[in-house]
C-alpha positions in Angstrom: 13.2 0.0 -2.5 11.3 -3.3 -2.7 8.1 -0.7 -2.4 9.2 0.9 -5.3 9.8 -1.9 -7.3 6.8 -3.4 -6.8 5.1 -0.4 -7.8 6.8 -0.1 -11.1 6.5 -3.6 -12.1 2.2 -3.4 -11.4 2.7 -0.9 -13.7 4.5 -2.6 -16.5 2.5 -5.8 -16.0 -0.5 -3.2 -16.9 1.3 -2.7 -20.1 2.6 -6.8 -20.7 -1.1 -7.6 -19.3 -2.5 -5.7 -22.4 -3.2 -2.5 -21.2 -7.2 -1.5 -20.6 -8.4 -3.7 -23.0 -7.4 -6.6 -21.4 -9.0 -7.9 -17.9 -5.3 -9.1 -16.9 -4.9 -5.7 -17.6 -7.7 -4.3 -15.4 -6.6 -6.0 -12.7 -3.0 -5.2 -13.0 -4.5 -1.4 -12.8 -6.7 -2.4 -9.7 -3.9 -4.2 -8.0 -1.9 -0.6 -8.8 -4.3 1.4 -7.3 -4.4 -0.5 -4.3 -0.7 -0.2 -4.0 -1.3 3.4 -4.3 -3.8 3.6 -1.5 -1.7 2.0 0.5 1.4 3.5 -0.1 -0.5 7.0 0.5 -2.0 5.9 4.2 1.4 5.3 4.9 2.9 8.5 4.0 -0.2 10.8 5.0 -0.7 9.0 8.7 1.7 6.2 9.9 4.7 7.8 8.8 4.5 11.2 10.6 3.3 8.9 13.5 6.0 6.5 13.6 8.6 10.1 13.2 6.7 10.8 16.5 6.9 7.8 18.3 11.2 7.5 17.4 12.1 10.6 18.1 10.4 10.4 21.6 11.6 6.8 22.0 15.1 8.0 21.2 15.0 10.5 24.4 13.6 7.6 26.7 10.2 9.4 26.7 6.7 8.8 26.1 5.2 11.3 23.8 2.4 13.2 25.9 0.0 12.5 23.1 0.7 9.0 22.8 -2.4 7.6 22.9 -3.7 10.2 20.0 -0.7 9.0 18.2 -1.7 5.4 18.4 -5.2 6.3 17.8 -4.1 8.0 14.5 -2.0 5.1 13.5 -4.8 2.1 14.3 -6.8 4.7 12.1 -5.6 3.6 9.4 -4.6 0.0 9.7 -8.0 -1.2 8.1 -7.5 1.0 5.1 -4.1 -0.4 4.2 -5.0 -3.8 4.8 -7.7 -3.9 2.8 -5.8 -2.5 -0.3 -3.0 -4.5 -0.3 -5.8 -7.4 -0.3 -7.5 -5.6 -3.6 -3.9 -5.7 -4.5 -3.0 -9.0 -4.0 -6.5 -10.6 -5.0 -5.8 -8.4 -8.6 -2.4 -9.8 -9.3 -3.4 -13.1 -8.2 -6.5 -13.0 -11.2 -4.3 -11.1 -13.3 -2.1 -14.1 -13.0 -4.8 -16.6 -13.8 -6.1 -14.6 -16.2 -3.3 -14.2 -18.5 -2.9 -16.3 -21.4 -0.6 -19.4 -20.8 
């Protein structure tokens, strides 16, 4: 939910930002797009992983492939972590961007 939301209000500060014309704008898009990125290594590699990892955790087991599982996870880690930066660094200049 609090993913969701802060998806959807990137988006409308593209919008208040003034849309592409605007470089709050811009970076509201950028910062979007990072979110995006984000959100998508999560679905596509750390999710499946983590429904892995539970389900053998919930049977008191270690999954046989568990170090290919954490391999795939770590994978991943610098992707996310440097678009949530992109994100972050966008809203913040959006932000000092925008008219007062």
């Amino acid at each position: 939910l609090i993913g969701a939301t802060g998806l959807l209000s990137t988006g409308a500060l593209f919008f208040v930002a003034g849309g592409w014309p605007a470089l709050p704008g811009r970076l509201a898009l950028l910062a979007l797009a990072g979110l995006l990125t984000q959100l998508a290594a999560y679905l596509l590699v750390n999710k499946p992983v983590n429904k892995r990892q539970t389900a053998a955790a919930l049977q008191h087991q270690t999954p046989p492939n568990a170090r290919a599982l954490q391999r795939r996870w770590d994978s991943v880690i610098g992707l996310r972590a440097g678009a949530l930066t992109v994100a972050v660094a966008a809203l913040i200049g959006a932000a000092l961007q925008s008219p007062r």
